[in-house]
C-alpha positions in Angstrom: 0.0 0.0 0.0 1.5 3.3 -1.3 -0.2 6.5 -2.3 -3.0 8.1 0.0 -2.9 3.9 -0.2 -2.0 2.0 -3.4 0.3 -0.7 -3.2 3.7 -0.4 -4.5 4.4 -1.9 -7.6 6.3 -5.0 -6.9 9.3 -5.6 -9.6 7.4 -2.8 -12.0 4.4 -5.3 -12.4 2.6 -2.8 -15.0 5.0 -4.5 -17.2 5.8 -7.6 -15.6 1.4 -8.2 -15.0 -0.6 -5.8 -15.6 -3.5 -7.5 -14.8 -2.1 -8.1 -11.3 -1.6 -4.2 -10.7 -4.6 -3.3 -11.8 -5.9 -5.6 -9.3 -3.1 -3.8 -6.3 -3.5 -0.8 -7.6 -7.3 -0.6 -7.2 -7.9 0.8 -10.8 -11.6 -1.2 -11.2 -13.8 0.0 -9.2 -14.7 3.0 -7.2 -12.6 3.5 -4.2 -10.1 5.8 -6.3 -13.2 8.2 -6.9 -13.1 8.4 -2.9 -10.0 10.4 -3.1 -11.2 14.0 -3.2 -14.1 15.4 -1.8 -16.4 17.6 -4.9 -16.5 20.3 -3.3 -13.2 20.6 -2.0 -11.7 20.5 -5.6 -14.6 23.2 -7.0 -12.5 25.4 -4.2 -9.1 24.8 -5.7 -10.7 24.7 -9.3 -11.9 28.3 -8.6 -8.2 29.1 -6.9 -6.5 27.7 -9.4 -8.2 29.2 -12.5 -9.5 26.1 -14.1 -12.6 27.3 -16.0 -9.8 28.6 -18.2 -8.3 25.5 -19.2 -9.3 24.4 -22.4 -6.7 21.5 -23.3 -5.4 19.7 -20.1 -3.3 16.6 -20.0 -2.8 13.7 -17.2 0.4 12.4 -16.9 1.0 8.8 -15.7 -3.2 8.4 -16.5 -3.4 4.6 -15.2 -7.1 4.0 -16.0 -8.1 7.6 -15.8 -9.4 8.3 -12.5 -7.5 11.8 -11.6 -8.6 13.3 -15.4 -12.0 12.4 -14.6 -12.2 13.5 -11.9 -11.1 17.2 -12.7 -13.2 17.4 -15.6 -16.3 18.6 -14.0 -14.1 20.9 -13.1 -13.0 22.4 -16.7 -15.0 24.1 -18.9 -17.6 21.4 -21.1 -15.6 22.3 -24.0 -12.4 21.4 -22.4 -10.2 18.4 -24.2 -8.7 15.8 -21.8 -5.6 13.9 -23.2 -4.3 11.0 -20.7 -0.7 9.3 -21.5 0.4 6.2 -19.4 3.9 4.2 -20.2 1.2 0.7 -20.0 -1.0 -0.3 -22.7 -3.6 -2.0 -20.6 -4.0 1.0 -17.9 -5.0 3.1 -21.3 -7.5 0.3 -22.4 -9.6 0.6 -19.1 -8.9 4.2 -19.5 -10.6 4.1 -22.7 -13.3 1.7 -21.7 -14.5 3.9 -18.8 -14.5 7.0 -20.8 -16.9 5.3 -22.9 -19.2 4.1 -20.0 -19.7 7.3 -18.8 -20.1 8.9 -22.1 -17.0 10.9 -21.6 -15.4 9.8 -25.2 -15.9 13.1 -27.1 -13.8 14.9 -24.6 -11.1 11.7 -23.4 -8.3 10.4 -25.6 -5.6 8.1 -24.4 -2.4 7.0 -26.0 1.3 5.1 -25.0 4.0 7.8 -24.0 6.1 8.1 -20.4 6.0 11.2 -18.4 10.0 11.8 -19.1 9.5 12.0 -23.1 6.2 13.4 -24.0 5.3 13.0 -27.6 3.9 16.8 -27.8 5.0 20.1 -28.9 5.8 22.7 -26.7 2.6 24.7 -24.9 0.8 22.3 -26.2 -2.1 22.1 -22.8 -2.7 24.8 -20.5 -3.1 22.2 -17.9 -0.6 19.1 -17.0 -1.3 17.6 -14.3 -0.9 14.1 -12.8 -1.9 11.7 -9.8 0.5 9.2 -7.6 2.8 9.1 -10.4 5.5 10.9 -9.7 6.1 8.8 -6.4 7.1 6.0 -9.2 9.4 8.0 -11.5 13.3 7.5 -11.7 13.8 11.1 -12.7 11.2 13.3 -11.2 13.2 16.7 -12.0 13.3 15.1 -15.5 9.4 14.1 -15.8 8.6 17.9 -14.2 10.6 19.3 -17.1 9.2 17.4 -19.7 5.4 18.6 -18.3 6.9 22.0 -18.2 8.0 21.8 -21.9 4.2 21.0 -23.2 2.5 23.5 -20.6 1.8 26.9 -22.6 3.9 30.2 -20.8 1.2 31.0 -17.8 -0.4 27.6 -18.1 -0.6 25.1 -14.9 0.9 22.3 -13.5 -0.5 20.4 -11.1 0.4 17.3 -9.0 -1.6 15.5 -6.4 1.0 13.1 -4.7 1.2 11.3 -1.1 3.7 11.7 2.1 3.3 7.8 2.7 5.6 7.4 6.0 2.9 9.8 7.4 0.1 8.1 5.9 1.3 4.7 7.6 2.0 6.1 11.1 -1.5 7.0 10.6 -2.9 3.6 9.9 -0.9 2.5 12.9 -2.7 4.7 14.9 -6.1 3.3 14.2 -7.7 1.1 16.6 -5.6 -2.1 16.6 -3.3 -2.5 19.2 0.1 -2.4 18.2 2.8 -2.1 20.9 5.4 1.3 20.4 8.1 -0.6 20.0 6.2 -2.8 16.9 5.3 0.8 15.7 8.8 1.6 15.6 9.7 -1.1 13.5 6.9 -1.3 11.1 8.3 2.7 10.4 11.7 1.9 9.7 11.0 -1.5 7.7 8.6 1.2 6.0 12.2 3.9 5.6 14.6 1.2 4.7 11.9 0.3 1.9 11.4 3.6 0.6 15.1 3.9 0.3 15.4 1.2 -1.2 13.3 2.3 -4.0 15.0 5.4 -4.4 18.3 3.5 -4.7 17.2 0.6 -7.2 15.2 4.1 -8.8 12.2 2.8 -9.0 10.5 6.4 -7.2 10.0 8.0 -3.9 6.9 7.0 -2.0 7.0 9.9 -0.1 7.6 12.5 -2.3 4.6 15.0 -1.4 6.5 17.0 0.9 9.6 17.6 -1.4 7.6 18.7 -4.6 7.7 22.1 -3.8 11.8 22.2 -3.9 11.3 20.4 -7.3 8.3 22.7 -8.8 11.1 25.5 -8.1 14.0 23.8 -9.6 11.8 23.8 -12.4 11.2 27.2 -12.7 7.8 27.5 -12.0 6.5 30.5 -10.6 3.0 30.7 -7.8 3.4 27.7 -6.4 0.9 26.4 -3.9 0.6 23.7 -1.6 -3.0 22.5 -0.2 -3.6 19.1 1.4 -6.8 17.4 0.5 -9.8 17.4 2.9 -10.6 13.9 2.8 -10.8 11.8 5.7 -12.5 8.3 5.1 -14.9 7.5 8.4 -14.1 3.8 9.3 -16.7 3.5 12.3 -18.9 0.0 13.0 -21.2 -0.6 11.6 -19.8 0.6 8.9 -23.3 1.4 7.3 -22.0 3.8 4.7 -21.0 2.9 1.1 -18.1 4.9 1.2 -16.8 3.4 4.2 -17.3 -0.3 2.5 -15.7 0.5 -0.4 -12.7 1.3 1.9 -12.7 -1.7 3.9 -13.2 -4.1 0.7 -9.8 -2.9 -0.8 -7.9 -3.1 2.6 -8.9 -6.4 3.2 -8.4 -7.4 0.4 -4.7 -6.2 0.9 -4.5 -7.5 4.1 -5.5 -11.1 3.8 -2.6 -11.3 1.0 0.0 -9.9 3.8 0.6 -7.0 1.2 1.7 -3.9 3.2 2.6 -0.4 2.3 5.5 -1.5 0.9 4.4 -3.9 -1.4 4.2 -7.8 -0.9 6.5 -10.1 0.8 9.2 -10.4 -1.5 9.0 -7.0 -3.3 9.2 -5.5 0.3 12.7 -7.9 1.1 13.8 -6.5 -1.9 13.4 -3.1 -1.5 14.3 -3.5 2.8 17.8 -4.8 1.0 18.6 -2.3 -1.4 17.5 0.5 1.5 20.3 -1.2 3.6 18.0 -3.6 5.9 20.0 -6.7 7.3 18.7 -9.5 5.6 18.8 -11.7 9.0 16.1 -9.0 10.0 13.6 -9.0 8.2 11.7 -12.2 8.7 11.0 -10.8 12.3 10.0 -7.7 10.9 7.9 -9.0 8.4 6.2 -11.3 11.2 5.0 -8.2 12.3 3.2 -7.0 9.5 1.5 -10.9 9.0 0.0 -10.2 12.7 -0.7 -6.6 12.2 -2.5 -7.3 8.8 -4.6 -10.5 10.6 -5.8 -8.5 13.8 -7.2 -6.0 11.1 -9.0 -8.4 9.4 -10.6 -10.2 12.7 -11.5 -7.1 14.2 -13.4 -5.2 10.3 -14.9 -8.8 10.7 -16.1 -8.5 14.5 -17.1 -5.0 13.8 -14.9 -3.5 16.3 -12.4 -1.9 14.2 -12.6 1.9 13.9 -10.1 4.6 12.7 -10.4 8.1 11.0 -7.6 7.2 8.1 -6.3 10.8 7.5 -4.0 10.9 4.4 -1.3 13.6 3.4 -2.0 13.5 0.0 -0.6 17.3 -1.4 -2.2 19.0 -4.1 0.7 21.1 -5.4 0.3 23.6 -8.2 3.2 26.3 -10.0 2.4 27.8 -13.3 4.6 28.2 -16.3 6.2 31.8 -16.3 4.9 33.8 -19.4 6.9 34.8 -21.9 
């Protein structure tokens, strides 16, 4: 489990299985629509100038949850282009456009966020969603969105601080000892730089993009966090609150943690400089952490408020 909670790709599975990350990822369905609160965004939409956006493109797309979820947001004349690196991710993409009718204004194709096959000011708006946490080269990928973003134009990324968004889970209602906190955290840090040594991303990237929108010369940058905080109360009588508790135990029962699965998460606790002789004790920990969870959602006695860092960052092209 990775962004405000999406499990980290073990070994790059959008190429090695697709179908598998799609499943991780939580891509079918609707818990990704759960993210952002309506009216929240129709705040920054208004802050941000977005009733002037009439070409916008999503970065990184998956299967197009974060562009459709701004375009209510945009004018109705307003194009949406989504690119992802995965062929599959742009086949839901497609599909779901379609559902919802949203085909005349949604077109998908194959590119990567570090080489964008468009000319320069090409949207007013670039934006993306949890990707960034998975690129090699962020600086890189922000330069390439800043190539295609017209002089004055937008950029705007909504990406997670996932060490805080774990502490938070493990402040939730099943009892975990300090000292079992303490090590789920740093089997959590060793991970996460483990991933940024085998470049594979930075999980907790959130709280750094500001540095990077400045490195890249954008100008106005803003920093919200989103309002959303998903009510996890027995009886757990509200869809939204089901929805949640269907994906993480879903997660749980498979022992995949925020860090990925069992052997993606040795993987990356080795490359971060975790001792090896370690980590089965460690990972002991997040087998019982991940069953009491699922006994107590079962018995009804689990509750927690699941607050997220999830940053909606913005910084605007300089004109020329």
């Amino acid at each position: 489990m990775t962004t405000p909670d999406e499990p980290a790709p073990a070994s790059r599975p959008e190429h090695d299985d697709p179908a598998r990350y799609i499943e991780l990822a939580g891509f079918e369905g609707e818990w990704r629509e759960l993210w952002w609160d309506q009216d929240f965004l129709r705040l920054m939409a208004r802050r941000l100038g977005l009733g002037e956006v009439r070409r916008a493109l999503d970065v990184g797309c998956g299967a197009g949850h974060w562009g459709r979820t701004l375009l209510p947001h945009l004018p109705g004349d307003a194009e949406l282009v989504g690119v992802d690196r995965v062929e599959a991710f742009l086949e839901l993409a497609a599909r779901e456009a379609v559902a919802r009718e949203l085909d005349g204004r949604c077109r998908y194709q194959l590119a990567a966020a570090e080489s964008l096959p468009f000319p320069d000011a090409s949207f007013d708006l670039v934006t993306c969603q949890t990707v960034l946490i998975h690129v090699a080269d962020p600086a890189r990928a922000l330069a390439e969105m800043r190539r295609v973003t017209r002089p004055g134009g937008l950029i705007l990324a909504a990406e997670p601080d996932n060490l805080a968004n774990t502490l938070a889970w493990l402040n939730c209602s099943v009892e975990t000892s300090p000292a079992d906190v303490r090590a789920l955290l740093e089997l959590q840090q060793l991970c996460e730089a483990g991933k940024r040594a085998l470049g594979e991303g930075d999980s907790s990237i959130g709280g750094r993009l500001p540095g990077l929108f400045m490195a890249a010369g954008l100008r106005d940058i803003s920093v919200h966090n989103t309002d959303k905080c998903a009510r996890l109360v027995p009886p757990y009588a509200t869809h939204p609150e089901r929805v949640d508790l269907s994906v993480f135990v879903g997660w749980c029962r498979e022992h995949a943690w925020f860090t990925g699965g069992r052997e993606d998460s040795r993987r990356l606790y080795l490359a971060g400089g975790g001792a090896a002789e370690d980590f089965p004790a460690r990972w002991r920990l997040v087998q019982a952490w991940c069953d009491a969870f699922v006994r107590d959602v079962e018995a009804g006695r689990f509750y927690g408020a699941r607050g997220m860092l999830h940053y909606l960052i913005a910084g605007r092209r300089a004109p020329e």
